[in-house]
C-alpha positions as CSV (number, residue, x, y, z in Angstrom):
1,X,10.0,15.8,21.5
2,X,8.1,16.2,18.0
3,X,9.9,14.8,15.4
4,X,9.9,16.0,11.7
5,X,10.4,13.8,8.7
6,X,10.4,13.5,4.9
7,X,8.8,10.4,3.0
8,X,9.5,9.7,-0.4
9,X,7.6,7.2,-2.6
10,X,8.0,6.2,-5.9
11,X,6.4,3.0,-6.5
12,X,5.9,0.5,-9.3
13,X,3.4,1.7,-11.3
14,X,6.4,4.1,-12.9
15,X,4.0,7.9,-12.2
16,X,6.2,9.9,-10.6
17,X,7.2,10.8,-6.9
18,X,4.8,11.7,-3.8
19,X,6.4,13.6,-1.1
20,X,5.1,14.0,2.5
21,X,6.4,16.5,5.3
22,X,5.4,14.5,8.6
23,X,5.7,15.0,12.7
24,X,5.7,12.5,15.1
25,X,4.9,12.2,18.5
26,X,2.8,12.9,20.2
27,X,1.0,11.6,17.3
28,X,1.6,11.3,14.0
29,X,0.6,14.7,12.0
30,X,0.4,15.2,7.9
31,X,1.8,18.5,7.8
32,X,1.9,18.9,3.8
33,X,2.4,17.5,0.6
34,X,3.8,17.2,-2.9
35,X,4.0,14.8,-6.2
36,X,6.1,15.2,-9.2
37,X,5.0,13.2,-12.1
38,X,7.7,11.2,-13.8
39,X,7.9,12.9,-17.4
40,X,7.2,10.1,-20.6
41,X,11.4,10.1,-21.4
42,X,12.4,9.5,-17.7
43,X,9.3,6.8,-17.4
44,X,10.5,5.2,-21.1
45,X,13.5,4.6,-19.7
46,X,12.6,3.2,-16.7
47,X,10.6,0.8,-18.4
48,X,13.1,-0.1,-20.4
49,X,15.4,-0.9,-17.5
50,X,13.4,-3.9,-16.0
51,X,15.1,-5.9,-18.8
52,X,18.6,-6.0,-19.5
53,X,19.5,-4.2,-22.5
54,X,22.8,-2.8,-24.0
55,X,25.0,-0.4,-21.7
56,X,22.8,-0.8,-19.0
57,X,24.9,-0.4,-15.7
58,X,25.9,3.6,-17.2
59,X,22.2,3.9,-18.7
60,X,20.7,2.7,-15.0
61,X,23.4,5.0,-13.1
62,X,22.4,8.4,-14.9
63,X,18.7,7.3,-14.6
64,X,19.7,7.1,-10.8
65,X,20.7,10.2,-10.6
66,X,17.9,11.7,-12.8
67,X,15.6,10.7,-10.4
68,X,17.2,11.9,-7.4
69,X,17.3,15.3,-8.6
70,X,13.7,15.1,-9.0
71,X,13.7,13.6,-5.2
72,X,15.3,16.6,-4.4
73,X,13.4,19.3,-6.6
74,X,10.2,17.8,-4.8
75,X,11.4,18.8,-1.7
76,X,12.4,22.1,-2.2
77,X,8.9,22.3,-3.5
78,X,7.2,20.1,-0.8
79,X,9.2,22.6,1.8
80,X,8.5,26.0,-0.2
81,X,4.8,25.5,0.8
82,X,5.3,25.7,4.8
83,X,7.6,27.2,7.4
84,X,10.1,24.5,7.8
85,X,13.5,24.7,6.3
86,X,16.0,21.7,5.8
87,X,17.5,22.2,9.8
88,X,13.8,21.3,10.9
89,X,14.1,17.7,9.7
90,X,15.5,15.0,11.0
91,X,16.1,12.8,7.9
92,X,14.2,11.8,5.0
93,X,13.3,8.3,4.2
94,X,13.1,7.3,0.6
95,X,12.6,4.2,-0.9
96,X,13.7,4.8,-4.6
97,X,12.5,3.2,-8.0
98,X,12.5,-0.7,-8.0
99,X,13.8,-1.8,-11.4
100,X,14.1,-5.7,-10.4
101,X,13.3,-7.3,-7.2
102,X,14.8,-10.7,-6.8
103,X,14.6,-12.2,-3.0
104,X,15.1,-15.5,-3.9
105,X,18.7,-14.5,-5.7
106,X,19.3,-12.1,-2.5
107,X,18.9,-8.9,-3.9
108,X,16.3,-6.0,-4.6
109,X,17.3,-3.0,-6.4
110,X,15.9,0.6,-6.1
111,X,17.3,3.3,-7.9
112,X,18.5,6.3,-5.9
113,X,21.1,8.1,-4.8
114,X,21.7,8.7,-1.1
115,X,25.0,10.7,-1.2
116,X,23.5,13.0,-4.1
117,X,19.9,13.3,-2.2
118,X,21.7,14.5,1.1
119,X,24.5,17.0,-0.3
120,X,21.1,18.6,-2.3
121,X,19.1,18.9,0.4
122,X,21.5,19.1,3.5
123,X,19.1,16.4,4.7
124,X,20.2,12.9,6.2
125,X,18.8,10.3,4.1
126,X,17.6,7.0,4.6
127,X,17.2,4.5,1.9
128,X,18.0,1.2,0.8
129,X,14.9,-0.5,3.3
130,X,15.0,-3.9,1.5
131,X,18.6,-4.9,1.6
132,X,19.1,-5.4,5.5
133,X,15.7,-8.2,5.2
134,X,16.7,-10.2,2.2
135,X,19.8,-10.6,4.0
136,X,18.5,-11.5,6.9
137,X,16.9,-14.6,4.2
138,X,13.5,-12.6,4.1
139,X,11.8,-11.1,0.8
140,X,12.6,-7.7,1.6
141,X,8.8,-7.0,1.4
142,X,5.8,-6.4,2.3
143,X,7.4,-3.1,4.7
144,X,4.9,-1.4,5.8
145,X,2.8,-3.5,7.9
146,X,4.0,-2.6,11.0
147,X,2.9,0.6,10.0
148,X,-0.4,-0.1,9.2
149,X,-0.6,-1.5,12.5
150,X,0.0,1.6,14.1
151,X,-1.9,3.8,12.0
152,X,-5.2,1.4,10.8
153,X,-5.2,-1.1,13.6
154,X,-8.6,-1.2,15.7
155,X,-9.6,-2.4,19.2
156,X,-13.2,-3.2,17.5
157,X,-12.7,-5.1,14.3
158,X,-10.7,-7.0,11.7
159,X,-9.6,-4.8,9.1
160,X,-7.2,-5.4,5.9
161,X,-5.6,-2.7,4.4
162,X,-4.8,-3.2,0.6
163,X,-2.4,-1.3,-1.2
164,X,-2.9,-1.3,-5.0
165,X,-0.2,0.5,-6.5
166,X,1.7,-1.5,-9.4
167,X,1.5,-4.4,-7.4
168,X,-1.2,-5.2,-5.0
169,X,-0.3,-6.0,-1.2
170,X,-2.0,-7.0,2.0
171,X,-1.8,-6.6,5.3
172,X,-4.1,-8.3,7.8
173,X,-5.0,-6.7,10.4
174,X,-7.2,-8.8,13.4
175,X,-8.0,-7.1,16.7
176,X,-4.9,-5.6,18.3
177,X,-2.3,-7.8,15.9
178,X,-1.4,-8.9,12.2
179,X,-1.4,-11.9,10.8
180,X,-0.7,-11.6,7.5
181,X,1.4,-9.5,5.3
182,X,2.3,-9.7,1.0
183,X,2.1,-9.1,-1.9
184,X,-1.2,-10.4,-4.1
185,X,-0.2,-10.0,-7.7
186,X,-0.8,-7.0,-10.2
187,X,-2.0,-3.7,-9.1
188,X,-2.3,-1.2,-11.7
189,X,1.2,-2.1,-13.8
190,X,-0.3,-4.0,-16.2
191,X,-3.2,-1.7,-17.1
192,X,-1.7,1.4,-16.7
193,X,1.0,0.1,-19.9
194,X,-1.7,-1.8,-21.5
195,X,-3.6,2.0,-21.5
196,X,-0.6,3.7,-22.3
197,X,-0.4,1.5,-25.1
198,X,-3.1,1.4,-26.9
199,X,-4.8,5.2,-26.2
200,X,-1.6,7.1,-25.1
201,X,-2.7,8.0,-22.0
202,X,-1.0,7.7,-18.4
203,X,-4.0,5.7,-17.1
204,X,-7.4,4.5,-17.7
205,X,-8.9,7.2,-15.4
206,X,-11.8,5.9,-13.4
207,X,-11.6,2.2,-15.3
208,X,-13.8,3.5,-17.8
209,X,-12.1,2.2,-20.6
210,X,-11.9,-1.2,-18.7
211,X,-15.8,-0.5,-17.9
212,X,-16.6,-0.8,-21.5
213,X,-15.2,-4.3,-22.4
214,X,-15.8,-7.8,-21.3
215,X,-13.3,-10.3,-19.7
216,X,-12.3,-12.9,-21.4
217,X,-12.6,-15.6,-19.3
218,X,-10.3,-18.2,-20.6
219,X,-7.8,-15.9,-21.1
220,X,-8.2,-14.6,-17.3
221,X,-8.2,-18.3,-16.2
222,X,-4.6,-18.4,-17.9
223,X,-3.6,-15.9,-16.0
224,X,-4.4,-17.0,-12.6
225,X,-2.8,-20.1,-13.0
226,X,0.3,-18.7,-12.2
227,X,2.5,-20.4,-9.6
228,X,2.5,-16.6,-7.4
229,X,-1.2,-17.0,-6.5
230,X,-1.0,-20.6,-5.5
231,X,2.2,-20.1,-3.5
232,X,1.6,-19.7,0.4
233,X,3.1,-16.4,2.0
234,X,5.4,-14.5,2.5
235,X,5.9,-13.4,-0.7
236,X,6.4,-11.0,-3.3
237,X,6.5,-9.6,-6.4
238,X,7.2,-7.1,-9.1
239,X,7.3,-6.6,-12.4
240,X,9.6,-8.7,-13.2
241,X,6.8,-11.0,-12.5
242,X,4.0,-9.7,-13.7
243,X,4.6,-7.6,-17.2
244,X,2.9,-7.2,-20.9
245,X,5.4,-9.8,-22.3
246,X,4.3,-12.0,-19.7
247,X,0.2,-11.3,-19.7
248,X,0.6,-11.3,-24.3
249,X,2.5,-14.9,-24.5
250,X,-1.0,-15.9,-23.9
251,X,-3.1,-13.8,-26.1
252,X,-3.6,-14.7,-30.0
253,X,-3.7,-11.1,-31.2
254,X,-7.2,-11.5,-31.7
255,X,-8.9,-9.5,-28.7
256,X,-10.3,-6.4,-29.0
257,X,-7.8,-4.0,-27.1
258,X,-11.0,-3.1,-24.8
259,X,-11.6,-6.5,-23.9
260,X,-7.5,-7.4,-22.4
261,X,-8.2,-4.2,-20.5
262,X,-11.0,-5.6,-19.0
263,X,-9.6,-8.7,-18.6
264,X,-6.7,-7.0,-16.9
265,X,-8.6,-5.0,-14.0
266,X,-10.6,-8.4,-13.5
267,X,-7.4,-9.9,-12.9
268,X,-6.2,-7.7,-10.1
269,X,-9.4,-7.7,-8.6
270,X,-10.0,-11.6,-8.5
271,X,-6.1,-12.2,-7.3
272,X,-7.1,-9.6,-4.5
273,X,-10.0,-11.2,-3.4
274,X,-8.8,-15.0,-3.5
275,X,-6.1,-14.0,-1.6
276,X,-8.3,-12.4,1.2
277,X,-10.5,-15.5,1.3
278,X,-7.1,-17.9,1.1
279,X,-5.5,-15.9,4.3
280,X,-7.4,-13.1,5.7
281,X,-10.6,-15.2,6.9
282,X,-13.1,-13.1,9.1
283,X,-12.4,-9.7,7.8
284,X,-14.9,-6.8,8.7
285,X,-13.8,-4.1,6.7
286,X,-11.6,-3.6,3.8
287,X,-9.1,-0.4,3.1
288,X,-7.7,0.6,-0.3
289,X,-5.0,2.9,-0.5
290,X,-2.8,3.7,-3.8
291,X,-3.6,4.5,-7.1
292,X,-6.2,1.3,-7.5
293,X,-8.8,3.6,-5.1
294,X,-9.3,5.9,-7.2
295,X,-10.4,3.5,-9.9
296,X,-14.1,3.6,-9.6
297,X,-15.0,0.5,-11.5
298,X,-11.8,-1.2,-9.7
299,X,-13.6,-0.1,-6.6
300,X,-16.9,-1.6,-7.2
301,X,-16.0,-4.5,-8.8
302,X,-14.2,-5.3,-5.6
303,X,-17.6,-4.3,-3.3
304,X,-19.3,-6.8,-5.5
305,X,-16.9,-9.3,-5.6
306,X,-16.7,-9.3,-1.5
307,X,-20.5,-8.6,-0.5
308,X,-19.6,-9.4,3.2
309,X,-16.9,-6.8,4.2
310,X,-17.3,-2.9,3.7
311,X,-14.8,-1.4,1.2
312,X,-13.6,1.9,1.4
313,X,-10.6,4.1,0.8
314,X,-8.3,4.6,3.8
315,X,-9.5,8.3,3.8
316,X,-12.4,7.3,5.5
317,X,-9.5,6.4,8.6
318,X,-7.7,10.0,7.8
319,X,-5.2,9.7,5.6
320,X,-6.0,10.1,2.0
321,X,-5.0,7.1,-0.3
322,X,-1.9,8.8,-2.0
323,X,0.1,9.3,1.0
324,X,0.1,5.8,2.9
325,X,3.0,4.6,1.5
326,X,5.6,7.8,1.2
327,X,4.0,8.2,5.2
328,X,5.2,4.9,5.6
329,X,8.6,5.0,4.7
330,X,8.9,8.4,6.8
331,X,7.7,5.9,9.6
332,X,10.8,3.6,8.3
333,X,13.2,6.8,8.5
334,X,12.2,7.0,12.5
335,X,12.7,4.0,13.6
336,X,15.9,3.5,12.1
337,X,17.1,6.8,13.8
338,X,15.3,5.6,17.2
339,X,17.5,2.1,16.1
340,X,13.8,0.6,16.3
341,X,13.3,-2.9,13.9
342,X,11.2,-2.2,11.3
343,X,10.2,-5.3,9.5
344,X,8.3,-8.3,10.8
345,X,10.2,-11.4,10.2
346,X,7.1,-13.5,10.1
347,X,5.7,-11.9,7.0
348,X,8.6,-11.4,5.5
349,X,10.2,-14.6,5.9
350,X,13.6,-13.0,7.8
351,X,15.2,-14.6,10.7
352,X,14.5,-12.3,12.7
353,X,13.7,-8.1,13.3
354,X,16.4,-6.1,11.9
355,X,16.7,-2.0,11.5
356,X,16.5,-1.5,8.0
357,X,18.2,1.2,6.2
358,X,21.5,3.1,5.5
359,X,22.1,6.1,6.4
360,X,24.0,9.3,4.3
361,X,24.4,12.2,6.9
362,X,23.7,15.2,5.8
């Protein structure tokens, strides 16, 4: 039988919440959509929570439940647009706001709400993915390869899918397996604040403000000499990693704003592509899904830097960029109902396969 599901993303680069209304089996169907953008007070604090600051445990637990009322508004809004009401679905899987990811201390922290999100919606919930593989002495991340697998994998060639969201992930995909699976380094984080920054604006739409600067090379050089990219997977990261205090230590105040924005969209596109040639050798054809594919000079900066491979959005394979990820963690919601591992240990680093989730009935 058909079942019916609620994703929920809300990823690193801090914009607000995509919603998905999905069926499974006998194949997977997009039945509709929905996004909430975070608004600038909700997303000021936010970013003020990846560092510790005064009364943080009370500030972090209203945030909490700030944002799962917004969860929750988005999918009364998400389900206003079709027929289904909340006793069509079977649970909605939601992987909350990261505010600190730490694997190698044993924890990874995403702010939500799971009691509050189900007595809202009358919905079981499923959250909390990470926990169950960091305990299991694996990084909690990258999650959705197995899905990817399902969804992108081909009998004909060797694809990798790349997710460029805040953070930029991988996953490999050969013929019929995977092989690799983690995260790369930045995404859009650090231009989106850099933009915000400097021209008060969410984003530099299309990369045309990066377009119109030059990279600095030394100063890019710096940057990649980070321990991340030269350690071997799995791994990942965040923005506890990768940040504007951590990109400015290096900078002498000097640069032209324009320039560090280029600089910065150069720097997620080389750490992208050394990773592919480090791990993903032989690759045919390249997928971008999150907000990075919709960044045309991201975009052809990456077809120039990898001549051999085609690059394209994952809309060319059907489902459009935006929704890979809160599709994915729909996927998550399923197989922990269908008590189905989700995560594989060999990317991850975990001992072994493990359901991932907690549940909050409804």
């Amino acid at each position: 039988m058909p079942q019916t599901l609620i994703g929920l993303m809300s990823g690193t680069s801090l914009d607000g919440v995509d919603a998905v209304l999905v069926q499974f089996a006998p194949r997977i169907r997009l039945l509709q959509t929905e996004h909430m953008a975070y608004g600038a007070g909700l997303k000021k604090d936010l970013l003020a929570l990846l560092h510790s600051g005064p009364n943080e445990l009370h500030r972090s637990a209203l945030i909490t439940n700030q944002i799962t009322d917004l969860y929750a508004e988005c999918i009364a809004k998400l389900l206003a647009r079709t027929n289904f009401t909340h006793t069509d679905i079977s649970a909605i899987g939601c992987h909350g706001q990261t505010v600190r990811h730490k694997p190698e201390l044993g924890y990874s922290l995403q702010l939500m709400n799971g009691a509050r999100l189900a007595e809202a919606t009358h919905i079981p919930v499923i959250c909390d993915f990470r926990s169950r593989d960091i305990a299991a002495g694996g990084q909690g991340a990258p999650l959705v390869p197995a899905f990817h697998r399902l969804v992108f994998g081909s009998h004909q060639e060797h694809r990798c899918i790349i997710n460029i969201g805040g953070i930029a992930n991988i996953t490999d995909l050969p013929i019929d397996e995977i092989s690799a699976g983690f995260d790369c380094g930045p995404g859009n984080a650090l231009m989106d604040e850099w933009t915000q920054k400097h021209r008060g604006e969410d984003f530099d739409r299309d990369g045309q403000w990066a377009s119109q600067g030059k990279v600095l090379a030394p100063l890019l050089e710096t940057w990649l000499a980070h321990e991340f990219f030269h350690h071997p997977p799995p791994k990942s990261s965040g923005r506890d990693t990768f940040n504007l205090h951590w990109a400015l230590q290096f900078c002498n105040g000097l640069e032209a704003a324009v320039d560090i924005q280029a600089t910065l969209l150069e720097l997620t596109v080389r750490s992208i592509c050394q990773a592919l040639q480090s791990y993903c050798q032989g690759v045919k054809s390249i997928f971008i899904c999150g907000g990075g594919a919709r960044n045309k000079t991201l975009m052809h900066r990456l077809m120039q830097l990898c001549p051999l491979q085609k690059v394209q959005s994952t809309s060319a394979l059907g489902i459009d960029e935006q929704w890979v990820e809160a599709l994915a963690f729909a996927w998550l919601a399923l197989q922990n109902l269908n008590q189905r591992p989700a995560n594989v240990a060999a990317l991850t680093g975990a001992r072994g396969e493990r359901i991932l989730g907690a549940i909050y009935p409804a």
